[in-house]
N, C-alpha and C positions, 0 to 999 in steps of 0.2 A: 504494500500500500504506500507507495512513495506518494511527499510531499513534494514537489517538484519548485521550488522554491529557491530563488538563487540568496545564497549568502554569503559573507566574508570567507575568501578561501581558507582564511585560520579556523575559522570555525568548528569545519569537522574535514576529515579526516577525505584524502582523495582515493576511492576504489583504483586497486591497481589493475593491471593485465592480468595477474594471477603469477603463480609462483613459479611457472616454468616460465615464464620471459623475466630473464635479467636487464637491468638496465643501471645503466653507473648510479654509481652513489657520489656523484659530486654536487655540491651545494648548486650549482647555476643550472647545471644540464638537471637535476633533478627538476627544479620548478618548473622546466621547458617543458619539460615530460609531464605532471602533473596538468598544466595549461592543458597540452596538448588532449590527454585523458578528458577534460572536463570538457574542451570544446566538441568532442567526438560525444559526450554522453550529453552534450543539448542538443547537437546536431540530430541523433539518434531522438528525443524526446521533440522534437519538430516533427522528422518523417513518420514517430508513429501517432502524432497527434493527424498529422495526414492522412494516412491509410486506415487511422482505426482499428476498431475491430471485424476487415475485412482481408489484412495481408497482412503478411510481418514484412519491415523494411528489410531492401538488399544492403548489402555493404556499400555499392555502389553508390545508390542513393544515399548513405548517411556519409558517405565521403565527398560527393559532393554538397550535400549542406553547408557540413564542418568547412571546405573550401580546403580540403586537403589532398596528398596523395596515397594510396593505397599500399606505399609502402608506412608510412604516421601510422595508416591505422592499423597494422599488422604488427607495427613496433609494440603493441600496447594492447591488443588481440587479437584471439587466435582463429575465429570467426562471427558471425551476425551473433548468437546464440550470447557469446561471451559479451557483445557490450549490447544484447537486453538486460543478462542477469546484472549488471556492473550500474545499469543505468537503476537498475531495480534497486540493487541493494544502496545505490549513492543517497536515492532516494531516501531509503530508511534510516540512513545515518542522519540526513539533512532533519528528519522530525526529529529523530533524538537530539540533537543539539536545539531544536526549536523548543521541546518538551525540556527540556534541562533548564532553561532560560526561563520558561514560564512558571514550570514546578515549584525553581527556589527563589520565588519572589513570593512566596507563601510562605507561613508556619502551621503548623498544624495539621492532620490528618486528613480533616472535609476538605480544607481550601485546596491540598493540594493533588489531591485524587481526583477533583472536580479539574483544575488546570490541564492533570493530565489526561483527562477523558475528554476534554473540550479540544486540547492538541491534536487526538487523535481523530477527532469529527472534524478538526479546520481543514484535510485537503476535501471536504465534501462540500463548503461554501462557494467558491469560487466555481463556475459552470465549468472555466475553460480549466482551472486544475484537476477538477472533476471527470473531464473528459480521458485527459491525461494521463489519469491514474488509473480509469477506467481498461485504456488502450494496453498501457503497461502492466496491466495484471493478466489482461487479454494474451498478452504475447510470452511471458513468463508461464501461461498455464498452456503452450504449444510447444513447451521444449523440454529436454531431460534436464534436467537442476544438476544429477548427479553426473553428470559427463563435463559441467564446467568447473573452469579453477579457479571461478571467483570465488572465494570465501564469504558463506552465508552469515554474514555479523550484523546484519544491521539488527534483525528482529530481538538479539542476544543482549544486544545495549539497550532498548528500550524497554524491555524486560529485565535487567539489572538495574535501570533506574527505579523503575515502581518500585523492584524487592525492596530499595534503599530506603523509597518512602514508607514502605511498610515497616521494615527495620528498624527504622529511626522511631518509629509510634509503637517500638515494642508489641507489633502484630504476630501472634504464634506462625512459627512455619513461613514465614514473608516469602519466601523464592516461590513455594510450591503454589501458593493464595497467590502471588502474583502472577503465574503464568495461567490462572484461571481468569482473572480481571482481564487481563490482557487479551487472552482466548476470547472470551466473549466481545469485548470491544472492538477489538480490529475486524470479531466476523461480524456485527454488526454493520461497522462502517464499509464492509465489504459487500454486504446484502444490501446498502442504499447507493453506492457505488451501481452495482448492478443491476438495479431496477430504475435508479436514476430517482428516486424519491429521496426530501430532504427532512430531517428528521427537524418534531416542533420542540419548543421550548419543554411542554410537557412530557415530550419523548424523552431527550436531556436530564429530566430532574428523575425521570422515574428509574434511566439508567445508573445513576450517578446515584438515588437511593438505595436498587438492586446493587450494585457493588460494597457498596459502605455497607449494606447487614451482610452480606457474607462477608466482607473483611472484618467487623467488629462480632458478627459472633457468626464462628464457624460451626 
């Protein structure tokens, strides 16, 4: 469920090509590399805001968006498949750093369970990041996960952050209670994704009270 959302490249963390493409570790040519990565996974989130949920983009296509050559994007993957997943997972890192941001300008258990459950319903505001994330989940569910070498982390850090919230509120079991919280929420926001219905205020509070009595009493 990527948030497609551009932010400070400090921010968070740049998905790589995976771990069989080496690539220098020198300070200059790194950030060239990193650019490069990031302009290929908007390029890639243009064609498949394009295509939809009706084609997966070619390489071709996401190389010329990016305005690159075919050798750039080969530098940095190994084919189409690798920067869906890349573009997928950049995505999830991008909410976790939005959810981090939002979480701890909170104290306390409600306010911040509430932050993060509202994070997770923000890429369903926006029609056109809606469409986007739509497309990208689209194209993520027509490929093997297990045959690419991007490393599946994003879902792993947003789910370490709730545990914290929960940890931090002395919630029994936090890891396990959070991967339920989070199960349910992302399928939610995934079933309104997919139908294309926006959830109401009331919808929100009843979610965000269903979570809170199973966090507070299990």
């Amino acid at each position: 469920m990527p948030l497609p959302i551009e932010r400070p490249a400090h921010e968070s963390p740049v998905i790589s090509g995976g771990s069989q493409l080496r690539r220098t570790a020198k300070p200059g040519r790194q950030a060239s590399y990193d650019d490069e990565v990031k302009q290929l996974i908007r390029a890639a989130q243009t064609v498949m805001l394009r295509t939809g949920r009706t084609e997966q983009p070619k390489v071709a296509d996401i190389v010329r968006e990016a305005g690159m050559s075919n050798q750039a994007f080969y530098r940095h993957f190994r084919s189409r498949d690798d920067v869906i997943v890349a573009t997928y997972e950049q995505g999830l890192l991008t909410i976790h750093t939005y959810l981090e941001r939002q979480v701890f300008k909170h104290t306390g258990l409600e306010p911040r369970l509430r932050a993060w459950i509202d994070g997770i319903l923000a890429q369903i505001e926006d029609p056109t990041l809606s469409e986007l994330s739509s497309s990208i989940i689209w194209n993520i569910g027509q490929i093997a996960r297990n045959k690419s070498d991007i490393q599946p982390v994003g879902h792993a850090r947003i789910l370490g952050l709730l545990t914290r919230v929960l940890a931090e509120d002395q919630v029994p079991e936090p890891g396990r209670t959070a991967r339920f919280v989070q199960t349910l929420v992302m399928g939610m926001t995934t079933a309104y994704l997919e139908s294309g219905e926006r959830p109401t205020t009331e919808d929100r509070e009843h979610l965000l009270r269903f979570c809170l009595g199973g966090v507070t009493h299990p």
